[in-house]
N, C-alpha and C positions, 0 to 999 in steps of 0.2 A: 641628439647631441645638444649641451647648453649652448646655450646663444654667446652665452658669457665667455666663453672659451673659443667658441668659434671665432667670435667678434674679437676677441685680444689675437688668436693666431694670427686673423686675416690682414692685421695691422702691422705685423712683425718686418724685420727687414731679415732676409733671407739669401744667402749666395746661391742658391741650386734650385731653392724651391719658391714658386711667384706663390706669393699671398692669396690663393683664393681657394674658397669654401673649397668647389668640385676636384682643385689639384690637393690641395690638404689631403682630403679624403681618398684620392687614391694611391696619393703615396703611402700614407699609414690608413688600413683599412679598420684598423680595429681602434678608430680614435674615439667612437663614441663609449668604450669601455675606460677611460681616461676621465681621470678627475677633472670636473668644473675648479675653476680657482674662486678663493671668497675673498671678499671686502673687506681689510683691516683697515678702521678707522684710528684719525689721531687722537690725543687724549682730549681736545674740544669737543670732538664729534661732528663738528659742525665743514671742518677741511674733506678737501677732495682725498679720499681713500686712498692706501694704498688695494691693488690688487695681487694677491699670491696664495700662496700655502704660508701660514705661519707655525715656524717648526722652533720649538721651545730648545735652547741650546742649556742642556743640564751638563751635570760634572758625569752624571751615567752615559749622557751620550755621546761626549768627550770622550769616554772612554773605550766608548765602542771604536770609535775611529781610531782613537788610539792603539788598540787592539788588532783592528786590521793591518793598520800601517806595520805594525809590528811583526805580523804572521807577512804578510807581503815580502818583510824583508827579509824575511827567516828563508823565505823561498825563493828567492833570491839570491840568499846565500849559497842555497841546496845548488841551483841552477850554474853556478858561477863555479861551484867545487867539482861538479860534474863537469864542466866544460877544461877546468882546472887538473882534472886528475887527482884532488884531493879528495880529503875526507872531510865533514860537517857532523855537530855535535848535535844527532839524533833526538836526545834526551829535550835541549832546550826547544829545537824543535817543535817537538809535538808536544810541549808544555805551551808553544805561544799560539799551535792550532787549537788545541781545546780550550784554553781564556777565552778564545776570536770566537770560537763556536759556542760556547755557552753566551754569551755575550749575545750574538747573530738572534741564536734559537729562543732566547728570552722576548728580542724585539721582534720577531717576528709572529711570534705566540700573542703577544698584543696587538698588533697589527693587523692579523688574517682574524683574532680570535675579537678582536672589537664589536661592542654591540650597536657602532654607530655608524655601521656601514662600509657598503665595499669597499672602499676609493685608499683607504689610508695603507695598504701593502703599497698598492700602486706611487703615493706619495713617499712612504719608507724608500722605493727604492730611485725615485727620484733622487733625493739626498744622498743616499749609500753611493750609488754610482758614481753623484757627481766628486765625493771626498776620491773615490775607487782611481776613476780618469786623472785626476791630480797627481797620483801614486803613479800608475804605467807610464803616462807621459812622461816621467824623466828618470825612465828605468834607464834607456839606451845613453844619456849622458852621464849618468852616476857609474854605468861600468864602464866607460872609457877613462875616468877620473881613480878608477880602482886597479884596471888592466887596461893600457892602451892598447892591445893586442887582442885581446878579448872580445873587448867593447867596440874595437872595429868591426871583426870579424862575426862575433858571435852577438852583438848587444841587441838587434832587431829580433834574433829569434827567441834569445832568451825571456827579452819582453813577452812573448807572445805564447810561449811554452809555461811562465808563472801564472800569464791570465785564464790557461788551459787546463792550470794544476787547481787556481783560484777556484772557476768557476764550475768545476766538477764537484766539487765539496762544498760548493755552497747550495748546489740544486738537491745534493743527499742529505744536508741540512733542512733544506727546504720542503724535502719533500718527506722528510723523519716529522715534520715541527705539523706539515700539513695532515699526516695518519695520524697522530696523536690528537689533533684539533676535532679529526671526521670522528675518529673511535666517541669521541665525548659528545658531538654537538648533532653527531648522527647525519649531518653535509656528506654530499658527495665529496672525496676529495679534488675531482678534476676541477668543480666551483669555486675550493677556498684556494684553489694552487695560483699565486697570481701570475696573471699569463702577459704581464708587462716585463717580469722577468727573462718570460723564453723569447720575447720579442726584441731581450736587450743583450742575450746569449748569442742567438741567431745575429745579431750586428755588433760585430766586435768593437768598431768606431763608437759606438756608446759608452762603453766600457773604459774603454783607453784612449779617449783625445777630448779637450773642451773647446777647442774652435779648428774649424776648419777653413783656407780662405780659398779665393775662385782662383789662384794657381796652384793649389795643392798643396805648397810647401810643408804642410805641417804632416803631412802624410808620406814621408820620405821611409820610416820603420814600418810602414802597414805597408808600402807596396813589398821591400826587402824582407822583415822578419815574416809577414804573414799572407801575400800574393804570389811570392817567390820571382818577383820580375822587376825587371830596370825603373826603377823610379823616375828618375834626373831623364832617360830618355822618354818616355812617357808623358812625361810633363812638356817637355820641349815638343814632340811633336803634338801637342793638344794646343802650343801654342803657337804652331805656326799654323794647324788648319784655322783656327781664329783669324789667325792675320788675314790668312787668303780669303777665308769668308766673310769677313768686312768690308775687303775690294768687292768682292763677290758683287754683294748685295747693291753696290755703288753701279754695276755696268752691268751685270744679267737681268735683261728683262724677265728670263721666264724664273730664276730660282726667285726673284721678288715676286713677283705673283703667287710662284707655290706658298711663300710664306704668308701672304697677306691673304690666299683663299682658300685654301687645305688648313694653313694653321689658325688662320684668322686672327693673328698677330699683326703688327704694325713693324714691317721689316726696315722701318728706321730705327727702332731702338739696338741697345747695343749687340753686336755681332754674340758674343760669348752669352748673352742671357736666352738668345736661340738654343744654344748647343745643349741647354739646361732642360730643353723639352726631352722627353724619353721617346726614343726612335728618331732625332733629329740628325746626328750623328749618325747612325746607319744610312740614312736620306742620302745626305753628304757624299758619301763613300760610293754611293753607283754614279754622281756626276762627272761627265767625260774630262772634267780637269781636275778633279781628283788626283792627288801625287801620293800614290801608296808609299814612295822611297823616302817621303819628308814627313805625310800625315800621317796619323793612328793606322795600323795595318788592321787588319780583317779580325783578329784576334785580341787586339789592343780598342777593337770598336767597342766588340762584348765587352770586353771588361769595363769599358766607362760606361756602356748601358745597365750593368749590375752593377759598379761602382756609386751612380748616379743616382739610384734609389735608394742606396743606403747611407746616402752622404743625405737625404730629403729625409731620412726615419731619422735620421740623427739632427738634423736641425731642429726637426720638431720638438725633440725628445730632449735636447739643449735649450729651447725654448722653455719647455714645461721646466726644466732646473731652474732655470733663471727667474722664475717665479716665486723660487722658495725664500720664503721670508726671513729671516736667523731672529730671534725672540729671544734678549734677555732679560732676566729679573734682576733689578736695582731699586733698590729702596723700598722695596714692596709694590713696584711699579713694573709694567710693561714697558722696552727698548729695543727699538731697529737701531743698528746701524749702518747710514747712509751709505754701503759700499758699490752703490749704482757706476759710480764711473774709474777709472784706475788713477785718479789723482790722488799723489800724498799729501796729506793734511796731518798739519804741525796743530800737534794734538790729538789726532784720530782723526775717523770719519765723524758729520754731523750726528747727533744722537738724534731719532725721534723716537718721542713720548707716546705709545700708542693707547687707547680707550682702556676704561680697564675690562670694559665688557669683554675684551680678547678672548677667543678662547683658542691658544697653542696647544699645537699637534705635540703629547709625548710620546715617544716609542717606548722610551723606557717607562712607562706608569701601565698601570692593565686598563683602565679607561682608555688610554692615549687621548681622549677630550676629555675634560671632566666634567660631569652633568650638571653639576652644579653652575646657575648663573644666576645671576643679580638683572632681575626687569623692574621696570617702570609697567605694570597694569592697571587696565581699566576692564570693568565689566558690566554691561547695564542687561538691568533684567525688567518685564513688563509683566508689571503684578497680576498676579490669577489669570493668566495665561491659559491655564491648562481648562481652569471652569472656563472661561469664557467661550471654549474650543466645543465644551461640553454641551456647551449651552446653542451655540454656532448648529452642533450636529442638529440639532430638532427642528432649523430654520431650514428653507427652500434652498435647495441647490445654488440658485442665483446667491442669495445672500453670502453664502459657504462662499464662492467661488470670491465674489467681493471684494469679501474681510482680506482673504489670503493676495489678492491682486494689492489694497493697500497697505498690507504688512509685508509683500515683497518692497515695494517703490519705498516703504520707511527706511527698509533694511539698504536699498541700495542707495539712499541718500543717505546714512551713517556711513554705508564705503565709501561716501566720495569726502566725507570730512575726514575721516580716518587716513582715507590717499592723499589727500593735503598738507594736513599735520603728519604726516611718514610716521604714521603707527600701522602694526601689522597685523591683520588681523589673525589668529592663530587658532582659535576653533569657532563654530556655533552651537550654541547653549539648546537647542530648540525653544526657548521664550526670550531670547538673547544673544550677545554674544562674546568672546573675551579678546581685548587688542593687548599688544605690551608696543611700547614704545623706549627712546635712549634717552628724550629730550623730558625732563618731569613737565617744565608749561605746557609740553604739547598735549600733553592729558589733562588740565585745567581746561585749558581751551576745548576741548572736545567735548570732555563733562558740560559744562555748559552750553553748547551749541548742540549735542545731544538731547537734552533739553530742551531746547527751545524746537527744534524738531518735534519730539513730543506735541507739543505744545499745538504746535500748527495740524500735526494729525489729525488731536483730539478737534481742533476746530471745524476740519472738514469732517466729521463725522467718523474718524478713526475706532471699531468695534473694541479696540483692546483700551478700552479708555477707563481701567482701574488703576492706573498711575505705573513711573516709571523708577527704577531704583537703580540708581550708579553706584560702583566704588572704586576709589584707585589707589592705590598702594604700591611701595617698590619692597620687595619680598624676597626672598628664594625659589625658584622654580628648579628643579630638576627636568631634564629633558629626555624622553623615552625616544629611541630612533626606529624609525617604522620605513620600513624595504617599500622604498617608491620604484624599485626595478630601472631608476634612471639613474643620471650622474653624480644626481643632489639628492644628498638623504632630508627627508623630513623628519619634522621632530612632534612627539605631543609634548604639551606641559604639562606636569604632575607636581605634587608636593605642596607645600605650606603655603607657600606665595598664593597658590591658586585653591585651597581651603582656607585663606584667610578673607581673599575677595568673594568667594560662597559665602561665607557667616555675615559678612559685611553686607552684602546684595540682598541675603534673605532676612537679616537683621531678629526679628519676635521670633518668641517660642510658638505662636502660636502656628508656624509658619508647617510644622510636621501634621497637626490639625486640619489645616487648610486642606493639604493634600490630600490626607485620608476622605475628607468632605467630596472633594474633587474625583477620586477613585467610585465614591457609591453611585454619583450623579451619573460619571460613566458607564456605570454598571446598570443603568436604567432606575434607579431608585427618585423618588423624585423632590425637585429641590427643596419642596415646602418643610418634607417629613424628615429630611435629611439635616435641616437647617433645626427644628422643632426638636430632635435628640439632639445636637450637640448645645441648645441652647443655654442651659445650664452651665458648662463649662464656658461658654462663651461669657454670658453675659460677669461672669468674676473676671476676665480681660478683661472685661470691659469698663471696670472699677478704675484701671490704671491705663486710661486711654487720658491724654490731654489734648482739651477741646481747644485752647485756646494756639497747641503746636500745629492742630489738625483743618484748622482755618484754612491755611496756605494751601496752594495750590500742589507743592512740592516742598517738603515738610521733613526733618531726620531731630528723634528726641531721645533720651535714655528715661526709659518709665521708671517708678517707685521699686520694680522689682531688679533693677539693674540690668532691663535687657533694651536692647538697640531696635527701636524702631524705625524703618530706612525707607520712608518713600520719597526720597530726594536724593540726594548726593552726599556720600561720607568719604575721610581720608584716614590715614593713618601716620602718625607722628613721622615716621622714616621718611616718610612722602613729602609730605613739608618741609621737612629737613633740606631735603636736595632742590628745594624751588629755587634756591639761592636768596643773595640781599636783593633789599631793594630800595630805589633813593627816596620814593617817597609811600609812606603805611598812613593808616586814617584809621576813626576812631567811627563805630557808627552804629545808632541803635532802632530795634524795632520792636518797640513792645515793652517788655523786659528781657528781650536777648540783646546782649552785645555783639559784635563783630568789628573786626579786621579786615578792612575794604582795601584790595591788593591791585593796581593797576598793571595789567599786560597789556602786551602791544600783539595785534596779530599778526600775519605775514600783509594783511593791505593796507599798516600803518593805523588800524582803526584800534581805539583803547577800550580792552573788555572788563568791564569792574567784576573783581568777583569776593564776595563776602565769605570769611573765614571765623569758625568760633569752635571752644572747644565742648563737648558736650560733657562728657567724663570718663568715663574707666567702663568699657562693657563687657559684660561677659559672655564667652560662645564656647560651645561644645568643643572639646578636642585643645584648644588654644587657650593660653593665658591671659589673665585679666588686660587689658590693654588701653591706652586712652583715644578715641575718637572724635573727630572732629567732621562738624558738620559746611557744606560748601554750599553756598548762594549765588545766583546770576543775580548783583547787584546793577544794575542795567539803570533803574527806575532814581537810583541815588545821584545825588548833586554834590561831588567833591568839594567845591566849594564853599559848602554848608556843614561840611566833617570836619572835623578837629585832625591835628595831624599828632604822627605818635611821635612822641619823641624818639631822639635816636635809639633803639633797639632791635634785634633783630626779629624776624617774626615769630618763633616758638615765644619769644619774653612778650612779649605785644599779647599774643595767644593766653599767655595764662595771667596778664595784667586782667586781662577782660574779663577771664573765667572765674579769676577772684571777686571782682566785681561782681558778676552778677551774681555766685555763689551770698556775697555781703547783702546784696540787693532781696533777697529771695526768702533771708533771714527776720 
């Protein structure tokens, strides 16, 4: 089960059921089949989250409820005419059931048929229910308001006869929408039938009531329309064995005992949160002062010991509602509103602005998520990798073993910058690997301290010491969902965003060469003779290498043929774009390259310089011409010796410079 969801249940405030893991668990056995809740952030990103399900409130899914309420009422009407001796007009009838079923069978077709994992039927009918309960909850006061005779007599069972008519057409709905899903996806059906359903069938309090309190009050039509017993007496005598077992506990030595060493409770807390244990209440009932003629009788036990466990599936299951987040779109913006407490507010509730990374639950879309998201990535790769590996195999076992002991300890100091700056890591590359992040600095800051990592490798004698290539970009990623068999789906990353930071990382053409070179060595051929044939092709690269970019330790240029040479760190305009302003930019040169020296602050208050320039427009397989920009650990630089830029923001700073040196080079 996520922790995540255990840990928000265990916090809950609950009438029936104590907050803890091992009682969770057995009052609803099947909780580990229940959705984890996620972290929706506000629009800074930077504020305490909210935690729920965030479910998109469209005009189709308006409709849907709309739709139910409709058929509800229809059936209602039916109910009310039969109990009337009238007649009801058939025709509109089963005009308002089949809207509500086309309607139903659509969203659940999305739901069960998503390719983003199991949890979202489970989520659908979280929300469904909880509009559902709204509706029966004030069936039995809307027919006393229509027939006071009726509604006295007949209003509990009619409730409870519409949610009998309800939920038998919605499980043949469900279960028509599930053979059509298996027929095509080749599923069992008993896997895609969601079994949060039959668990909310099986307890009718799901269905028809949104709070329940520790006198029952609310449950006056559930004992009448659907127990068929005295409610008002029920309640009274559950409330005097309460009394008596409050004195109880005050002057029996041995019933405190049992409770403090059988139940291993603390029989000072309150009387009634005892009664809440399951078998406590049967306990009760063989004690010699036990009053069968005042307290719950022998048959009135049972019933609160099965009363008691469904009033515990229904807390939880009111819990997990109250996690749903209501998601609307204003201004092209994501919006909660604040409807946490039942205060009216002159104006509405408070609006929050949430991230735009959002991604809302539709029922009504066939995605119901949409794959598409907008990240901030980074991905660093460590050049000729694969020769080096090659060349590795021919060395002593010891050496072999080494290399791989210090290219593990690299890899686990880039996790621990990466867990700092809360970037995620999202796959490994095999000579690499790729993070996305929310924050753009926070990938500035990594690029460079990745780097300098590097750095320090190569000093102790690091084998993969043919240099390191970063790029970060904010892109388009699409997200494939991949069956973890647990509560949280995983996702891979695919699409442009992540074929933009490959072109970027591997930068030369020569880079599909390299490989093939790498493929013969591994094949036993040897490096002299392998090197000695492609020599020819090489040494025309080798026309358009620049000696004076190649100096640097950590080096990114566009050669004479337009292609991106990347062994240092490159960006991509979008990326920069979202660094935001900043109060102070500098001017600062090396050679004849210009830069843009950009002062960050890290999280220990310490300032990272880091140099920006634009290289120009490069070209890569698959993707259009683009402009690139090259990033420097300006560490070695004295702001006080930079000119400062004047007021501009950094793309204009960026291309002051690039004309510059563009003029310079002339």
């Amino acid at each position: 089960m996520s922790t995540s969801l255990l840990e928000h249940l265990s916090h809950g405030r609950f009438n029936f059921l104590r907050p803890d893991p091992v009682d969770i668990r057995r009052a609803l056995p099947t909780i580990d089949r229940l959705p984890a809740p996620e972290r929706i952030f506000l629009e800074d990103e930077t504020a305490t989250p909210l935690v729920g399900f965030p479910i998109l409130v469209s005009k189709a899914l308006h409709a849907l409820d709309g739709a139910l309420g409709d058929y509800l009422q229809a059936e209602e009407g039916a109910q009310f005419a039969y109990r009337n001796r009238d007649s009801f007009d058939t025709k509109v009838y089963n005009a308002k059931w089949e809207r509500y079923r086309g309607l139903l069978a659509q969203a659940l077709k999305n739901a069960i048929g998503s390719s983003f994992g199991s949890k979202y039927p489970d989520i659908f009918w979280l929300h469904h229910s909880q509009f559902a309960a709204s509706y029966f909850r004030g069936i039995p006061k809307r027919l006393l308001r229509l027939d006071l005779t009726i509604g006295r007599d007949f209003g509990d069972e009619i409730k409870y006869r519409v949610f009998q008519k309800w939920i038998d057409k919605v499980f043949d709905t469900t279960y028509d929408t599930v053979h059509e899903l298996a027929s095509v996806t080749g599923d069992k059906e008993e896997i895609l039938f969601p079994s949060i359903l039959t668990l909310m069938r099986d307890n009718v309090l799901i269905f028809t009531e949104e709070h329940v309190s520790r006198d029952l009050s609310e449950l006056s039509s559930y004992f009448n329309g659907y127990l068929k017993t005295d409610g008002r007496d029920f309640r009274q005598r559950l409330q005097a064995v309460q009394e008596w077992h409050a004195k109880s506990l005050g002057s029996d030595e041995v019933l405190k005992s049992a409770v403090l060493h059988l139940m291993r409770t603390d029989p000072g807390q309150e009387a009634e949160v005892l009664l809440t244990h399951a078998g406590y209440l049967s306990f009760l009932s063989s004690h010699f002062s036990y009053s069968d003629s005042s307290f719950p009788t022998a048959e009135q036990v049972k019933v609160w010991e099965g009363l008691l466990l469904r009033l515990q599936e229904f807390e939880l299951l009111q819990a997990l509602r109250k996690m749903l987040v209501p998601i609307e779109i204003e201004e092209d913006s994501f919006v909660s509103r604040d409807r946490s407490t039942n205060t009216t507010w002159v104006g509405g509730p408070p609006v929050l602005r949430l991230s735009s990374a959002t991604r809302p639950i539709d029922f009504t879309s066939a995605w119901v998520v949409d794959p598409l998201v907008h990240r901030f990535g980074l991905v660093y790769d460590i050049s000729d990798f694969s020769a080096t590996i090659s060349m590795l195999g021919k060395a002593e076992k010891t050496a072999i073993g080494h290399a791989f002991r210090m290219t593990f300890d690299f890899q686990r100091k880039v996790n621990l910058v990466a867990e700092d700056l809360h970037l995620r890591l999202e796959k490994y590359l095999g000579d690499g690997a790729f993070y996305s992040g929310r924050h753009a600095r926070n990938l500035l800051i990594a690029a460079i301290r990745l780097q300098r990592l590097y750095s320090e490798a190569i000093a102790k004698d690091f084998p993969f010491n043919r240099g390191l290539r970063i790029a970060v970009n904010f892109g388009e990623y699409r997200l494939l969902p991949l069956d973890s068999g647990g509560q949280e789906t995983t996702f891979e990353y695919f699409g442009h965003g992540l074929v933009e930071l490959s072109r970027l990382t591997t930068g030369k053409k020569t880079q599909e060469v390299d490989e093939f070179k790498t493929y013969l060595i591994g094949q036993g051929y040897p490096e002299k003779t392998v090197a000695k044939f492609f020599e020819p092709m090489m040494s025309k690269s080798s026309d358009l290498v620049s000696k004076d970019e190649e100096e640097r330790s950590f080096f990114a240029y566009i050669n004479q043929n337009g292609t991106l040479v990347n062994e240092g760190i490159v960006a991509t305009e979008p990326y920069l774009s979202h660094l935001g302003s900043f109060e102070d930019l500098y001017f600062g040169y090396e050679k004849r390259r210009g830069y843009v020296i950009v002062p960050l602050v890290e999280k220990s208050g310490d300032k990272l310089l880091v140099g920006l320039r634009k290289l120009g427009f490069g070209k890569f397989k698959g993707l259009d011409q683009m402009p690139i920009f090259e990033v420097i650990d300006a560490a070695s630089w004295n702001l006080e010796k930079l000119q400062k830029v004047p007021k501009m923001n950094l793309l204009a700073a960026l291309e002051k410079v690039f004309a510059t040196n563009i003029t310079a080079a002339k």
